[in-house]
FIDREN-839236 format. One record per residue: chain; z, y, x of N, C-alpha, C in turn. Coordinates in Angstrom, 1 decimal, decimal comma. Atoms other than C-alpha are relative to their C-alpha. Last residue first. Example, Ala and Ser with C-alpha at 12.3 -4.5 7.8 and 13.67 -1.06 7.14 Angstrom:
<nodes>
<'A'; <0,0; -1,1; -0,9>; <7,1; -1,1; 13,7>; <0,8; 1,1; -0,8>>
<'A'; <0,0; -1,2; 0,9>; <7,8; -4,5; 12,3>; <0,0; 1,2; 0,9>>
</nodes>
This chain:
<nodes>
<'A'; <-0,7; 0,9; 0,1>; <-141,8; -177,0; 105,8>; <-0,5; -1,0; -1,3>>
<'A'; <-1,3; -0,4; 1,0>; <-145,1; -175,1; 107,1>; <1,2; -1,3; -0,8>>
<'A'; <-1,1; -1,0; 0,3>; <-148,1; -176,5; 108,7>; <0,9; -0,2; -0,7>>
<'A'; <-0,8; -0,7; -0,8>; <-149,2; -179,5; 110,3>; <1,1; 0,5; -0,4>>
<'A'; <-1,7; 1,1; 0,2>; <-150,7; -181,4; 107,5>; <0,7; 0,5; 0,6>>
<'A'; <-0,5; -0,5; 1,1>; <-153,3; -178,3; 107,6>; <1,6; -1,2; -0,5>>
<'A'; <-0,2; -1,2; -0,8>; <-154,2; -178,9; 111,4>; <1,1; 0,2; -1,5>>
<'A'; <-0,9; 0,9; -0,5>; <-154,5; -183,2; 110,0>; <0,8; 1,4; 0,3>>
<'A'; <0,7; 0,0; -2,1>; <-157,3; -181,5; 108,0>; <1,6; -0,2; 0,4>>
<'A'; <-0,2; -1,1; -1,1>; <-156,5; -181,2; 103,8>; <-0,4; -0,6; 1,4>>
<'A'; <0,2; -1,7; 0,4>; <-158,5; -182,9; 101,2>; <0,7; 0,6; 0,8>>
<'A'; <0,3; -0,5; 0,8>; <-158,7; -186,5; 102,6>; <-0,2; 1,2; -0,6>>
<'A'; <-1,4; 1,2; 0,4>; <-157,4; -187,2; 105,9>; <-0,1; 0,8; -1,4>>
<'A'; <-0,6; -0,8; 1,2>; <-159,7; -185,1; 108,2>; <0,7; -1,3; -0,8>>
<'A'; <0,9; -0,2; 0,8>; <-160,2; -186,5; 112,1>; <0,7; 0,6; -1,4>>
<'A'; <-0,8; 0,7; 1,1>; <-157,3; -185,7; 114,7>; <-1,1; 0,3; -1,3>>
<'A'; <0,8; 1,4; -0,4>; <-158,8; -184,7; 118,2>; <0,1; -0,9; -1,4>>
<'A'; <1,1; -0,3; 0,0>; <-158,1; -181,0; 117,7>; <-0,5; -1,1; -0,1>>
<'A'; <0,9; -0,2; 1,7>; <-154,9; -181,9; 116,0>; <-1,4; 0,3; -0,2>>
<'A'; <0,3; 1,0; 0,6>; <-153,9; -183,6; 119,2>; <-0,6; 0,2; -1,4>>
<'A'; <1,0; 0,9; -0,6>; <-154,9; -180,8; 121,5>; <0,1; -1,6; -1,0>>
<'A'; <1,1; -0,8; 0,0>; <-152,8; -178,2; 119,9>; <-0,9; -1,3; 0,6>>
<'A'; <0,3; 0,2; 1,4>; <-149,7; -180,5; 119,8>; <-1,7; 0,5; -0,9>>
<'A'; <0,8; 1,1; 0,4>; <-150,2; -180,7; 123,2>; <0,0; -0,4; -1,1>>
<'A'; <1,5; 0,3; -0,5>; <-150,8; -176,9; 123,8>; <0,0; -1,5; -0,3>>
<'A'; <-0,2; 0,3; -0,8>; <-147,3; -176,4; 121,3>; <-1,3; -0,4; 0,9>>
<'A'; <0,2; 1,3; -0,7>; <-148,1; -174,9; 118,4>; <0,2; -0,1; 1,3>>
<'A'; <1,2; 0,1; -1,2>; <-147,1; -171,0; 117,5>; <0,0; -2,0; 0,3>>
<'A'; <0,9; 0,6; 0,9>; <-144,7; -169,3; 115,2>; <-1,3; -0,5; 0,5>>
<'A'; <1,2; -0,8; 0,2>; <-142,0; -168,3; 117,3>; <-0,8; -1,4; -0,3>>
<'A'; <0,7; 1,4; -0,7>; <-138,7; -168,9; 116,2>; <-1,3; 0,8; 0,0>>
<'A'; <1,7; -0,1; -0,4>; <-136,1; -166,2; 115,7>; <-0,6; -1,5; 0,6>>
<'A'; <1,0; 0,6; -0,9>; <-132,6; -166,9; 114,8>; <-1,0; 0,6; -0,2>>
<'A'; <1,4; -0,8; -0,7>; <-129,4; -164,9; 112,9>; <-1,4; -0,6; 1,3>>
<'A'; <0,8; 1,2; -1,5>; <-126,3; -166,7; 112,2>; <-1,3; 0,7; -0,5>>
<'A'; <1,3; 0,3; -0,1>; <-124,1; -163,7; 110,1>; <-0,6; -0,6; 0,8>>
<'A'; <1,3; -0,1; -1,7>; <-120,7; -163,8; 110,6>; <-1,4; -0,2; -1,0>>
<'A'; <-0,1; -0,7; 0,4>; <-118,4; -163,8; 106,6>; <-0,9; 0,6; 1,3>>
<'A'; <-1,0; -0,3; -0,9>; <-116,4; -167,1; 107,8>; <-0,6; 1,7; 0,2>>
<'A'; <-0,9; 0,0; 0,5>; <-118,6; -168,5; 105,2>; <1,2; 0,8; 0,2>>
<'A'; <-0,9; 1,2; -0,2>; <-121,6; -168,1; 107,1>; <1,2; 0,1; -1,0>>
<'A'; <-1,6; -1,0; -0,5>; <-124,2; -165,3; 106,3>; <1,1; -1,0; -0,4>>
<'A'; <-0,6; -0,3; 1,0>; <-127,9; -166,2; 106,9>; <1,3; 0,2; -0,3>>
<'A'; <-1,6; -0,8; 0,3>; <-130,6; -165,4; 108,7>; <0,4; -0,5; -1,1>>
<'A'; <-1,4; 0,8; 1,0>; <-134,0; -166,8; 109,8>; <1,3; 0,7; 0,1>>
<'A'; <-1,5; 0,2; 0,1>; <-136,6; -164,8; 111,4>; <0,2; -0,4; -1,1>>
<'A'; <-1,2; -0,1; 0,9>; <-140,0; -166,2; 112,1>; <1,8; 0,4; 0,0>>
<'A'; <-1,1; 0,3; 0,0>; <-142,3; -164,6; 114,5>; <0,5; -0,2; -0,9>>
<'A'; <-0,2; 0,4; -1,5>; <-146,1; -164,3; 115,4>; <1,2; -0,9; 0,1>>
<'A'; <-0,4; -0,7; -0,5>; <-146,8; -164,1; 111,4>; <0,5; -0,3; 1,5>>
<'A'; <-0,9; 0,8; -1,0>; <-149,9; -164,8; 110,2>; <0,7; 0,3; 0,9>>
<'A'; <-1,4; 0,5; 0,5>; <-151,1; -162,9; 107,2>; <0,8; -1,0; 1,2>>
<'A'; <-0,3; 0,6; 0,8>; <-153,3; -160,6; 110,0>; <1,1; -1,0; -0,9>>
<'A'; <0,0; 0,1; 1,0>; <-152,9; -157,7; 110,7>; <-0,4; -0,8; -0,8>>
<'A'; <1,4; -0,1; 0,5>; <-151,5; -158,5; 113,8>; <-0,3; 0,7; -1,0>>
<'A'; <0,5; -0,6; -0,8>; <-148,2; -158,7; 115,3>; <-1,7; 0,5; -0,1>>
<'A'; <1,4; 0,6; -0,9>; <-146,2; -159,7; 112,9>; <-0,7; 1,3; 1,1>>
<'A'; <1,0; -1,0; -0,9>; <-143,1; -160,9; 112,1>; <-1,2; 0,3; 0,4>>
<'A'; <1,2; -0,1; -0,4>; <-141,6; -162,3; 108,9>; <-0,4; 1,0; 1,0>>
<'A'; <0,4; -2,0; -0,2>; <-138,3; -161,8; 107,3>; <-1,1; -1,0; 1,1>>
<'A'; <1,2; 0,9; -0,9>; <-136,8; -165,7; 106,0>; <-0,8; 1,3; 0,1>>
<'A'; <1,1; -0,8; 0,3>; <-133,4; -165,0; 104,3>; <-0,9; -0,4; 1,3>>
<'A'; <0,6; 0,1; -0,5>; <-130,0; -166,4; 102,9>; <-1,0; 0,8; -0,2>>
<'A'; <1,3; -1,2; -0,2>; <-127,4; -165,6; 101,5>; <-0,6; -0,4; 1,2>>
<'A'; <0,0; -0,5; -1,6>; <-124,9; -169,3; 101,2>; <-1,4; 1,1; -0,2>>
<'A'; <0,0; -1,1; -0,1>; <-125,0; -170,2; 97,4>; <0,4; 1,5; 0,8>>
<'A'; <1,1; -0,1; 0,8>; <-124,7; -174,0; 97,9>; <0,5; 1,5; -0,1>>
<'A'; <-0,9; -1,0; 0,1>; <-123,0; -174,8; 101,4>; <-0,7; 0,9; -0,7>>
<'A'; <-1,3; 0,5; 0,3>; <-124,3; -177,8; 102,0>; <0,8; 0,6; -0,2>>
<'A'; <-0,4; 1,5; 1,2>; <-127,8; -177,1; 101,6>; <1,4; -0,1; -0,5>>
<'A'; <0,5; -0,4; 1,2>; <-127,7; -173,6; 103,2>; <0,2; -1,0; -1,0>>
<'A'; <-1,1; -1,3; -0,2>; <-125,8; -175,3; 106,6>; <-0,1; 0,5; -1,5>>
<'A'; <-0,4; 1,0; 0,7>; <-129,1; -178,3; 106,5>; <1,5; 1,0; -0,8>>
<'A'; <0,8; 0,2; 2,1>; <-131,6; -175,5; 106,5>; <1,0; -0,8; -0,4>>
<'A'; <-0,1; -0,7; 0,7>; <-129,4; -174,0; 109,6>; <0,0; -0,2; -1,9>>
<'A'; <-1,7; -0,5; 0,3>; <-128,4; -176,8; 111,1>; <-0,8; 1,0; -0,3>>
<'A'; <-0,4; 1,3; 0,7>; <-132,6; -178,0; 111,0>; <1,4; 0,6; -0,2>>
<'A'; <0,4; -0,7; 2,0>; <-133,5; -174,6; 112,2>; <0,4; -1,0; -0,5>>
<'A'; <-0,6; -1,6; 0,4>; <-130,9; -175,0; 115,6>; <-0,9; 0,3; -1,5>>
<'A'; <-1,2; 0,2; 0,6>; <-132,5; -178,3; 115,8>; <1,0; 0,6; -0,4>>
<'A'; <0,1; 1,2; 1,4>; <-136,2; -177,5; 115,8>; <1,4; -0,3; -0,4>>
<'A'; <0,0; -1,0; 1,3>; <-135,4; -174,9; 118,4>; <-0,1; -0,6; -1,2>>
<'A'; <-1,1; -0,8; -0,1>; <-133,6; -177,1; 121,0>; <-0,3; 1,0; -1,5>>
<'A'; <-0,3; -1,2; -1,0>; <-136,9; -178,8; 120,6>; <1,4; 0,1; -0,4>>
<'A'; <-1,6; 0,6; -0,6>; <-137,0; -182,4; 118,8>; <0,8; 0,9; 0,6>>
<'A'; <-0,6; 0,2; -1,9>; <-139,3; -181,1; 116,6>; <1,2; -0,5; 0,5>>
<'A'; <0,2; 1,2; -0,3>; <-139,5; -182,3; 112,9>; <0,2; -0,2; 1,7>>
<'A'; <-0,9; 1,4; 0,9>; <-138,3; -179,6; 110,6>; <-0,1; -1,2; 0,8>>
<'A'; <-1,3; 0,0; -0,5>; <-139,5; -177,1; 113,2>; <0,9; -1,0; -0,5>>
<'A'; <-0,3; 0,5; 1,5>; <-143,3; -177,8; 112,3>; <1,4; -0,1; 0,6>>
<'A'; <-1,3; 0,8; -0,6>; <-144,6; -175,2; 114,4>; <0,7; -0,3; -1,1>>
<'A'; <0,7; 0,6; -1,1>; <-148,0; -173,5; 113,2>; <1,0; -1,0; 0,4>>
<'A'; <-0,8; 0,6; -1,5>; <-146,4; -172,2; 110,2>; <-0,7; -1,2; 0,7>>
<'A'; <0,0; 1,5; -0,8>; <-148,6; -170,7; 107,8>; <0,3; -0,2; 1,1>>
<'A'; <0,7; 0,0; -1,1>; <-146,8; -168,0; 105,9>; <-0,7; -1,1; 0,3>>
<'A'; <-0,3; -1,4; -0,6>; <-145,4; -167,4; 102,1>; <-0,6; 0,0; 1,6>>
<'A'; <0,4; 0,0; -1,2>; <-147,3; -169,7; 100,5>; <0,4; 1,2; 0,9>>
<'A'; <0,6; -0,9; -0,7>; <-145,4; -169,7; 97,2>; <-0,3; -0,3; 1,2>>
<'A'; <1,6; 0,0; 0,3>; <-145,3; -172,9; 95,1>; <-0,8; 1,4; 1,2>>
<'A'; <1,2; -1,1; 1,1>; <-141,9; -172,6; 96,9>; <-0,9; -0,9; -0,3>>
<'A'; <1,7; 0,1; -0,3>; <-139,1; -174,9; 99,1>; <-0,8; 0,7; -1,0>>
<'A'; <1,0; -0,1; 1,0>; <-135,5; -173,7; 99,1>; <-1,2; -0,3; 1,0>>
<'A'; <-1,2; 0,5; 0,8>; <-131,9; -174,1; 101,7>; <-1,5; 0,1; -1,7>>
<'A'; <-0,7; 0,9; 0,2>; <-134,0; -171,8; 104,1>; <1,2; -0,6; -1,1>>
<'A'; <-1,3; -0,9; 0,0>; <-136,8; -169,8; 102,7>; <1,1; -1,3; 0,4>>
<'A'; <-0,6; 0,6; 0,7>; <-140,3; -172,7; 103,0>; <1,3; 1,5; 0,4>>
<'A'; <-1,3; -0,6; -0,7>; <-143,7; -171,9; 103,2>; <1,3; 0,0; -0,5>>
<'A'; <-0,4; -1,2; 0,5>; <-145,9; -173,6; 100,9>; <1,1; 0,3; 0,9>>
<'A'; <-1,3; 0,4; 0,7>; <-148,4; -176,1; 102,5>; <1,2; 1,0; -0,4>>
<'A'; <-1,0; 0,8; -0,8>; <-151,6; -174,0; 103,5>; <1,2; -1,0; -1,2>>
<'A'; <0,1; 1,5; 0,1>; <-154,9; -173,6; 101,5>; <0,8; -0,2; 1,2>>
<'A'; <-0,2; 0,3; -1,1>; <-154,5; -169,7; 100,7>; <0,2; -1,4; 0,6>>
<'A'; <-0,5; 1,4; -0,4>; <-156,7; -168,7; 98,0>; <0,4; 0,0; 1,4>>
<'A'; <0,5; 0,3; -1,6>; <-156,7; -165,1; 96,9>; <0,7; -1,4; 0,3>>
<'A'; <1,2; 1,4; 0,2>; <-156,5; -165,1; 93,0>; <-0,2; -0,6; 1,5>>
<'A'; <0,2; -0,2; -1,6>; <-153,4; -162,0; 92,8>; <-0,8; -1,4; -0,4>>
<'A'; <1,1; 0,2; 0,1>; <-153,4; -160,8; 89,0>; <-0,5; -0,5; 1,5>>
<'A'; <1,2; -1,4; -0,9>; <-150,4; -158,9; 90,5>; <-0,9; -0,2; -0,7>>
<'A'; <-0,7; -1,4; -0,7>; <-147,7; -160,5; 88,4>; <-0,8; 0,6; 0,3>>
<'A'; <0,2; -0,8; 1,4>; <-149,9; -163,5; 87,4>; <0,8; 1,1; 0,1>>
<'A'; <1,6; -0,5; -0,3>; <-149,6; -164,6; 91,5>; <-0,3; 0,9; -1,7>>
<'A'; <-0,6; -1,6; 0,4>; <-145,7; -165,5; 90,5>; <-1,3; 1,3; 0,6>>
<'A'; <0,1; -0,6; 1,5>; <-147,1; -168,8; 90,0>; <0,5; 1,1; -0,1>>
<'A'; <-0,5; 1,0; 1,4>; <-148,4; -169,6; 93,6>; <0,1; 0,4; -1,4>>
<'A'; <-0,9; -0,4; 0,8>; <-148,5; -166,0; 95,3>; <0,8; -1,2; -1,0>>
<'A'; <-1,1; -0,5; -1,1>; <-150,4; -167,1; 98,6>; <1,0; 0,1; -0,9>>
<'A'; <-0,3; -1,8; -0,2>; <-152,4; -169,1; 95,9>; <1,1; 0,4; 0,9>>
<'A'; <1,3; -0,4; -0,8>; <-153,5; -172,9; 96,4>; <0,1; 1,3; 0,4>>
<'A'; <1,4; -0,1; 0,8>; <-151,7; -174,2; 93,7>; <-1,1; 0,9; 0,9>>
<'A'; <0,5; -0,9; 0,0>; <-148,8; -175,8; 95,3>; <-1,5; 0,2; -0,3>>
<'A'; <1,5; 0,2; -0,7>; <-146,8; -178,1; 93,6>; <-0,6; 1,2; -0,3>>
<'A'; <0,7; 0,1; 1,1>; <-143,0; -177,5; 93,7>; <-1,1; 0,0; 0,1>>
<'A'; <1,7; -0,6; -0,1>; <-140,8; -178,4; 96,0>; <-1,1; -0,2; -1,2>>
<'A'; <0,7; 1,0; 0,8>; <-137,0; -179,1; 95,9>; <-1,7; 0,7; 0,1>>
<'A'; <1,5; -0,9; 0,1>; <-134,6; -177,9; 98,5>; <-0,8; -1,1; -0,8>>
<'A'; <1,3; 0,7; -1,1>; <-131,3; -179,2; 98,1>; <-1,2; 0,5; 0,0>>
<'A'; <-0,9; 1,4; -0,6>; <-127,6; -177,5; 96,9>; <-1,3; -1,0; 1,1>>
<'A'; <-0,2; 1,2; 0,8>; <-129,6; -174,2; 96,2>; <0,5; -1,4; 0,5>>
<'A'; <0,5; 0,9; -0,3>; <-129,4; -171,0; 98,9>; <0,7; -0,9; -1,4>>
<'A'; <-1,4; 0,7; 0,2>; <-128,9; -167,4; 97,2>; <-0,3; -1,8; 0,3>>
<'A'; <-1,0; 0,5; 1,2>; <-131,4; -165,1; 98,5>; <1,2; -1,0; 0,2>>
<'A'; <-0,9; 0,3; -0,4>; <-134,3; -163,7; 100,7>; <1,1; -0,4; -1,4>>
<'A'; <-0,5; 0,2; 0,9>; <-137,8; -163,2; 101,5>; <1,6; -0,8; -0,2>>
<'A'; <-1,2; 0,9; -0,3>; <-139,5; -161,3; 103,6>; <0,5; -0,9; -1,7>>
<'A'; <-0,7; -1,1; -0,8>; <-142,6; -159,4; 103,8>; <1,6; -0,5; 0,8>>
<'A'; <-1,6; -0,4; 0,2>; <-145,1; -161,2; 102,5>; <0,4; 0,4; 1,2>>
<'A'; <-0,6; 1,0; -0,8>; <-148,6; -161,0; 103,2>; <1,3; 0,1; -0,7>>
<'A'; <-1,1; 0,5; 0,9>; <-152,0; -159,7; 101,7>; <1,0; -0,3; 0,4>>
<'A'; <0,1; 0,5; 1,0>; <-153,8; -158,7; 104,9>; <0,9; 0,0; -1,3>>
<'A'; <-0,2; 1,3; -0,1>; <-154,2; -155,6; 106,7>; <0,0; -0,7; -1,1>>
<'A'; <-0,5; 0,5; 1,0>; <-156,2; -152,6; 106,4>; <0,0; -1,5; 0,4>>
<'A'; <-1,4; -0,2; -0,4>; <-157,6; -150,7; 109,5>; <1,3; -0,6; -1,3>>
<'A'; <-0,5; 0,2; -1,4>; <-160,8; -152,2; 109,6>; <1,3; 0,3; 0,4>>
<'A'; <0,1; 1,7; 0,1>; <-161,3; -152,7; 105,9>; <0,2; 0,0; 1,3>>
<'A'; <1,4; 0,3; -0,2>; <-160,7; -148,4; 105,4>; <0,3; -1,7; 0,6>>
<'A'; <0,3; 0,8; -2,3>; <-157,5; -147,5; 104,1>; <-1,4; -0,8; 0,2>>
<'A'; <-1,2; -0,5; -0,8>; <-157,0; -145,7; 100,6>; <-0,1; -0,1; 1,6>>
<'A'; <0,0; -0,9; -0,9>; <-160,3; -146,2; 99,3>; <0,3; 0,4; 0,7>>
<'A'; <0,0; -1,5; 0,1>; <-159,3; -148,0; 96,2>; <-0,4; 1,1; 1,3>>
<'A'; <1,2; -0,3; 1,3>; <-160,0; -151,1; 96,7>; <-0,1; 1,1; -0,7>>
<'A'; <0,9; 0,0; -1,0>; <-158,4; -151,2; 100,7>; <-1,0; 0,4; -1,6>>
<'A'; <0,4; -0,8; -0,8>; <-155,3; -149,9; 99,0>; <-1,2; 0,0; 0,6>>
<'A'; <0,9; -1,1; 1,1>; <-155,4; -152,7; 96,3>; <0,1; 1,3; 0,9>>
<'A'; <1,6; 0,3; 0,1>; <-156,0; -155,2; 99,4>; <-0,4; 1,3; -0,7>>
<'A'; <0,4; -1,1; -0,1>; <-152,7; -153,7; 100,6>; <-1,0; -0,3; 0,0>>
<'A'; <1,3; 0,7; 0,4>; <-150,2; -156,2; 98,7>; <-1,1; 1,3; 0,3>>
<'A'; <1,1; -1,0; -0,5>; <-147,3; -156,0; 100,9>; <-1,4; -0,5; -0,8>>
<'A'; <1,4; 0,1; 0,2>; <-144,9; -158,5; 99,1>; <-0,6; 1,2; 0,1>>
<'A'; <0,9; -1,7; -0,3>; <-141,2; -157,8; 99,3>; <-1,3; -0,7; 0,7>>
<'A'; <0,9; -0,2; -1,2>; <-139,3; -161,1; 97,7>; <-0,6; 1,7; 0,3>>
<'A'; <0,8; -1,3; -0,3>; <-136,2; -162,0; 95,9>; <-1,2; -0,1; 1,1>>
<'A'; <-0,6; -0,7; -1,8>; <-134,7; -165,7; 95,6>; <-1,2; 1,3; -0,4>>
<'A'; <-1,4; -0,6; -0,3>; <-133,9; -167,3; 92,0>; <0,0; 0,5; 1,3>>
<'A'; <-1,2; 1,0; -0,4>; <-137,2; -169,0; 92,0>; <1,6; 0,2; 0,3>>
<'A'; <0,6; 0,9; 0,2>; <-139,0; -165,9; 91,7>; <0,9; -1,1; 0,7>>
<'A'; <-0,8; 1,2; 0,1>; <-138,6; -162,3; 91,7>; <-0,7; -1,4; -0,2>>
<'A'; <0,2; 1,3; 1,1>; <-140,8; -159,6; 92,7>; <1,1; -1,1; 0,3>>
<'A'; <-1,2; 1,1; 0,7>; <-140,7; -156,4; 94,7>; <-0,3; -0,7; -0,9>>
<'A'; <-0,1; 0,0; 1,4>; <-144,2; -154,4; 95,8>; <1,5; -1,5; 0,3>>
<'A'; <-0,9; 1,0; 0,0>; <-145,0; -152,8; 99,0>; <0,4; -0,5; -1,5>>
<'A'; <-0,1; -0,1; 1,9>; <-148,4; -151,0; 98,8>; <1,2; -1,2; 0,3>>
<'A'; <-0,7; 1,4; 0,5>; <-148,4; -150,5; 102,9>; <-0,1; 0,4; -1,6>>
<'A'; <-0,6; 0,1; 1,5>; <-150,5; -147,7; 104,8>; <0,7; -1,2; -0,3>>
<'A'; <0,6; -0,3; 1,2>; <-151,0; -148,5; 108,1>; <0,4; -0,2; -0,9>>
<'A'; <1,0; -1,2; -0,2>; <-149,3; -149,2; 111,4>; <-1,2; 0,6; -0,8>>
<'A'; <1,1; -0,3; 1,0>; <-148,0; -152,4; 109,8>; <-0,5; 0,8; 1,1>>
<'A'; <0,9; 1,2; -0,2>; <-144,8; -153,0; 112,1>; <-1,9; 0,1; 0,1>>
<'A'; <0,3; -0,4; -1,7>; <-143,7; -149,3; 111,9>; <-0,9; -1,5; 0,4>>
<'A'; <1,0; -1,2; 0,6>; <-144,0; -150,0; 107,6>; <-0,1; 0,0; 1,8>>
<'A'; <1,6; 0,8; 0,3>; <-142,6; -153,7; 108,2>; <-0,5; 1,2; 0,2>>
<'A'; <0,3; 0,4; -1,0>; <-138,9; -151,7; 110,2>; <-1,8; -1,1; -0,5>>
<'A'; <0,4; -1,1; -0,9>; <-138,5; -149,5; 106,8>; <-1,0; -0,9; 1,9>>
<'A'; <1,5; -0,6; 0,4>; <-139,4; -152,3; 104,6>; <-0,7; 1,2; 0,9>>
<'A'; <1,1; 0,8; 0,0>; <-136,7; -154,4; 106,0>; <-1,2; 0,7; -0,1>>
<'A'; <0,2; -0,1; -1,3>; <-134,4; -151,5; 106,3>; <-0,9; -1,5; 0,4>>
<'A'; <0,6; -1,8; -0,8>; <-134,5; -150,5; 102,8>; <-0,3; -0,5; 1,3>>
<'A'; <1,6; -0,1; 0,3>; <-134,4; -154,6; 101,9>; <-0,3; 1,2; 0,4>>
<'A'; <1,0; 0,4; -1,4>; <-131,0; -154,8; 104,2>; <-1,5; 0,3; -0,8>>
<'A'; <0,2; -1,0; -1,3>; <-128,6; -152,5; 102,5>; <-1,3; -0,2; 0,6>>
<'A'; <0,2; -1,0; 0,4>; <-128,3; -153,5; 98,6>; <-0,6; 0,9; 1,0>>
<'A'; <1,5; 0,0; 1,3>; <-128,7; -157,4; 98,9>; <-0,4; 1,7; -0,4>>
<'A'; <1,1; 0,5; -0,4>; <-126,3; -157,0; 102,1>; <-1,3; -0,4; -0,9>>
<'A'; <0,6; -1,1; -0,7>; <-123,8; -155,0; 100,2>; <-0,8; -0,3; 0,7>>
<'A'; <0,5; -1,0; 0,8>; <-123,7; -157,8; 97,7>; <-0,2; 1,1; 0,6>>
<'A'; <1,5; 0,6; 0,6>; <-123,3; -160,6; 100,0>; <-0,6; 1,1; -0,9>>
<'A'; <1,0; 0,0; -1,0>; <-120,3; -158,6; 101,6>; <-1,6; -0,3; -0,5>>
<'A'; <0,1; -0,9; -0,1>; <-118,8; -158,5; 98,4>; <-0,9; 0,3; 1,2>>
<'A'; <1,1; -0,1; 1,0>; <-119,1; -162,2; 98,1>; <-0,4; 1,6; 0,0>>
<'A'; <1,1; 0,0; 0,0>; <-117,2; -162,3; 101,3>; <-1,0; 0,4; -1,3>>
<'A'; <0,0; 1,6; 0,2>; <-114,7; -160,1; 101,0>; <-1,4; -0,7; -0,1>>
<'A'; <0,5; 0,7; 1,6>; <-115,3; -156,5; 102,4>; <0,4; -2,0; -0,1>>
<'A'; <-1,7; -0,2; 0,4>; <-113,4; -154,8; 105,7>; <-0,2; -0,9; -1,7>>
<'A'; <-0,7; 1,4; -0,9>; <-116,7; -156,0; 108,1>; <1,4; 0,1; -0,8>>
<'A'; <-0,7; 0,5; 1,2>; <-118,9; -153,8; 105,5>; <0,7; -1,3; 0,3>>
<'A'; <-0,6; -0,3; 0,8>; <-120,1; -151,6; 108,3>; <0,7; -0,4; -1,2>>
<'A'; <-1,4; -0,6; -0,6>; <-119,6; -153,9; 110,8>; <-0,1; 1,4; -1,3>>
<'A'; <-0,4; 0,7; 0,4>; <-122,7; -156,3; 109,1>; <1,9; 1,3; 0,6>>
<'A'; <-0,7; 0,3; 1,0>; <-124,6; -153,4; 109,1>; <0,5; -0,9; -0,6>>
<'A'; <-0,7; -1,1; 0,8>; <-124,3; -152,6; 112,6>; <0,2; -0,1; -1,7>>
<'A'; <-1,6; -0,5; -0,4>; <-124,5; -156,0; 113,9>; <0,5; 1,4; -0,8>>
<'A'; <-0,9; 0,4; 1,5>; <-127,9; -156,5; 111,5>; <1,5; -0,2; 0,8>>
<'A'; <-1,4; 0,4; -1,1>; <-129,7; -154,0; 113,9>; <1,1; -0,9; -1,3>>
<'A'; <-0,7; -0,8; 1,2>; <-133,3; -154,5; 112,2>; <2,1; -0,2; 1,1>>
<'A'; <-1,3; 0,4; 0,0>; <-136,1; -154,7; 114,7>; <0,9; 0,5; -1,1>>
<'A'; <0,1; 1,0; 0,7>; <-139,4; -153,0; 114,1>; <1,1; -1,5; 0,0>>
<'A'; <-0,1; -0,6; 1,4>; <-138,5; -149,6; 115,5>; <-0,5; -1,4; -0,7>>
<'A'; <-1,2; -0,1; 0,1>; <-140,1; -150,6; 118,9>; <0,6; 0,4; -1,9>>
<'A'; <0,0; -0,8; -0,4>; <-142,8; -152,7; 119,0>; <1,0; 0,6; -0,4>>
<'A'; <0,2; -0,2; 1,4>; <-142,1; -156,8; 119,4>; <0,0; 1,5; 0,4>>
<'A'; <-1,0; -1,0; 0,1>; <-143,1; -158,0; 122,8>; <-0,1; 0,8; -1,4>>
</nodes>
């Protein structure tokens, strides 16, 4: 159960700017939603936040970087969460292309912070784009399920593709402190000016969970780490 105040009502501000064209709409949604992203992470969190904006690959991100609160004194190592992102969101590209990942949560936009922290997943993916960035590790590989939910993210990623500079966005839930988040939301805002809005949770399946326990290593990553992310 998510806590309260960490929901974002995106009916209300899609009805405030229900009289706008679309592109105009896309632009009041790049102006409206990051305040209320950051506002509904900060109740998330339950501790300080160092939120920091950055660009990269033509899509925006909000990056909680609260190590440098924990190195400064700010928040003590028990109540200081991890490095994570926040969300990330933008203008979708004709195909997703992938770039190689270097191991950092931040990939190449890590020289920004000076960020070094190794994260040894596959790079999380924003729908209609793939990164160098690790933005989560996804436990459920939705690209490939057969679920009801696997095919509802597939029409979405495919929706982004084919309809090249569709707003899109990939907001992160968590329940912990750590970078792993319980829930993925997906959103993005149709032609027809609707926003399609999902949640998936971020979680293995018990028999998927039992075959990766039984699944020897496979040269430099573990069959767990083939798993993740798009």
């Amino acid at each position: 159960m998510r806590m309260r105040g960490t929901t974002v009502d995106y009916d209300a501000v899609l009805s405030a700017c229900s009289s706008l064209l679309c592109e105009e709409k896309v632009a009041y949604l790049h102006s409206e939603l990051p305040s209320l992203w950051q506002k509904a992470y900060r109740k998330m969190a339950q501790s300080p936040t160092s939120i920091h904006p950055f660009s990269q690959h033509g899509f925006e991100f909000l990056f909680d970087r609260a190590s440098e609160l924990r190195a400064k004194g700010v928040v003590k190592g028990e109540r200081a969460v991890e490095d994570r992102i926040i969300v990330a969101y933008g203008r979708s590209l004709s195909a997703p292309t992938i770039s190689g990942c270097d191991q950092h949560l931040l990939g190449s936009a890590g020289a920004q912070f000076g960020e070094q922290s190794g994260r040894p997943y596959l790079p999380g993916g924003v729908l209609g784009e793939t990164f160098d960035i690790s933005l989560y590790p996804q436990y459920r590989d939705l690209d490939h399920e057969r679920s009801s939910q696997g095919r509802e993210y597939r029409d979405m990623k495919n929706y982004c593709c084919a309809h090249v500079g569709t707003f899109c966005f990939t907001r992160l839930i968590y329940t912990s402190r750590s970078w792993k988040p319980s829930t993925i939301e997906h959103g993005l805002l149709r032609t027809d000016g609707s926003l399609w809005i999902r949640t998936f949770k971020n979680e293995t399946t018990e028999a998927r969970r039992t075959f990766l326990m039984k699944t020897p290593i496979f040269g430099r990553r573990s069959a767990r780490e083939s798993s993740l992310a798009d």
